[in-house]
C-alpha positions as CSV (number, residue, x, y, z in Angstrom):
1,X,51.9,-4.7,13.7
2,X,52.4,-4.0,17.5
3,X,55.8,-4.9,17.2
4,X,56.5,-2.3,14.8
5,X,55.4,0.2,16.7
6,X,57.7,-0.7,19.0
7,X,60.8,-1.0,17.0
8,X,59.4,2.8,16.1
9,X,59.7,3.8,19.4
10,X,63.1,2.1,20.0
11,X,64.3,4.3,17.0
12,X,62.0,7.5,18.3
13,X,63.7,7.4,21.4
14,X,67.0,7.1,19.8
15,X,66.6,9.7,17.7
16,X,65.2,12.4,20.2
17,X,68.3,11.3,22.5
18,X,70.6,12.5,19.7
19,X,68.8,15.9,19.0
20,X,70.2,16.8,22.6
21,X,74.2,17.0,22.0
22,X,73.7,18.7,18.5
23,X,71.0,21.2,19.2
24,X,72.7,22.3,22.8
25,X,76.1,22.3,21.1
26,X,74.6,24.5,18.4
27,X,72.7,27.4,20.8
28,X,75.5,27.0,23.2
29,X,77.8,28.7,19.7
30,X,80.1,25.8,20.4
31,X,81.2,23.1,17.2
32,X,80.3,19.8,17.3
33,X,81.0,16.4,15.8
34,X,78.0,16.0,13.1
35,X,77.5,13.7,10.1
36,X,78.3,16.9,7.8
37,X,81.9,17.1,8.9
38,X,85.2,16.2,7.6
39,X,86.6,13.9,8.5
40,X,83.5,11.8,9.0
41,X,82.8,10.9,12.8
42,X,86.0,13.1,14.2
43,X,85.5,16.9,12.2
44,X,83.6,19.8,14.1
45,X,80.4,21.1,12.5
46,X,78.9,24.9,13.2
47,X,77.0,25.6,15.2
48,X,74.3,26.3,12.0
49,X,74.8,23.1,10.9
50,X,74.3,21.1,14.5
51,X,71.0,23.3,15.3
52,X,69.7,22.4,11.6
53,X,70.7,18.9,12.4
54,X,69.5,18.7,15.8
55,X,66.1,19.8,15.0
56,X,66.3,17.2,12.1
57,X,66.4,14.5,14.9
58,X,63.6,16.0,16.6
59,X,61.0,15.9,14.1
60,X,62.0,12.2,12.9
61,X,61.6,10.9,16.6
62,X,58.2,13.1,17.2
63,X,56.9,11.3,14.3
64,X,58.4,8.2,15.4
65,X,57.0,8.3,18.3
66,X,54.1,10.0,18.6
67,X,52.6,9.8,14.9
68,X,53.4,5.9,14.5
69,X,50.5,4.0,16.5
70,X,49.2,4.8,20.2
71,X,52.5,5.3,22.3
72,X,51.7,5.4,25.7
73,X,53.9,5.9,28.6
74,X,51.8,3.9,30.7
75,X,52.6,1.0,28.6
76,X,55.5,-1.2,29.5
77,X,55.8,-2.3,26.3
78,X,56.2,1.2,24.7
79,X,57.8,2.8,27.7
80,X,60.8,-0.3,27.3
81,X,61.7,0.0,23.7
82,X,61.4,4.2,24.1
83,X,63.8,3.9,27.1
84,X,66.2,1.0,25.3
85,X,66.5,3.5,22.3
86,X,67.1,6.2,24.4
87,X,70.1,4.2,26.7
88,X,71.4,2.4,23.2
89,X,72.1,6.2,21.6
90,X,73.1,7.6,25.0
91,X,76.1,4.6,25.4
92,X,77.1,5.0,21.9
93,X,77.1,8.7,22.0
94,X,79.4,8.5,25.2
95,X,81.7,6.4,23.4
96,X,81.9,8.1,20.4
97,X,81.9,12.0,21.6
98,X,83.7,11.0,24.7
99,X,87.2,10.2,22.6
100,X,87.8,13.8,20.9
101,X,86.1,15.7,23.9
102,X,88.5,13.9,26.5
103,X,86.0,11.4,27.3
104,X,87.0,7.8,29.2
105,X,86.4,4.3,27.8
106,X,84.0,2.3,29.9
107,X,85.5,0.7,33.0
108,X,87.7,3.5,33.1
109,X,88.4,6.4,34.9
């Protein structure tokens, strides 16, 4: 079952990773892209909505990773597939925020 554990910490770290844009966006007052909006992947949420949504994220990943075996930091093993979840969800993010906010496409400045 170790490998499990991992795979929840790949998605823990994932998840906590996309708390970050939402929630900040959301006690910042600004609108953000959120699953809720319209149209899908390109509308602006509230702020409401990305604080509800950002805290969503939080808990799942807190349960993912610290309710879902033994994760330790001190662990390779954990501490790769936390960190790989948290660069996977960090890259797409850029991609996908980056083109409505201005953003670049990789390679490019």
């Amino acid at each position: 079952m170790e490998w499990l554990h991992l795979v929840s910490y790949f998605f823990g770290g994932a998840f906590l990773t996309n708390a970050v844009p939402h929630f900040v966006s959301g006690v910042m007052g600004k609108r953000f892209q959120s699953p809720f909006a319209k149209p899908l992947g390109q509308g602006l949420s509230s702020p409401t909505v990305n604080v509800l949504w950002g805290f969503f994220n939080i808990i799942v990943g807190y349960v993912l990773v610290c309710r879902v075996g033994d994760f330790e930091l001190k662990i390779t093993g954990d501490a790769i597939a936390f960190a790989l979840g948290i660069l996977v969800i960090g890259l797409l993010s850029a991609r996908l925020f980056g083109r409505p906010h201005g953003g670049h496409r990789l390679g490019r400045s």
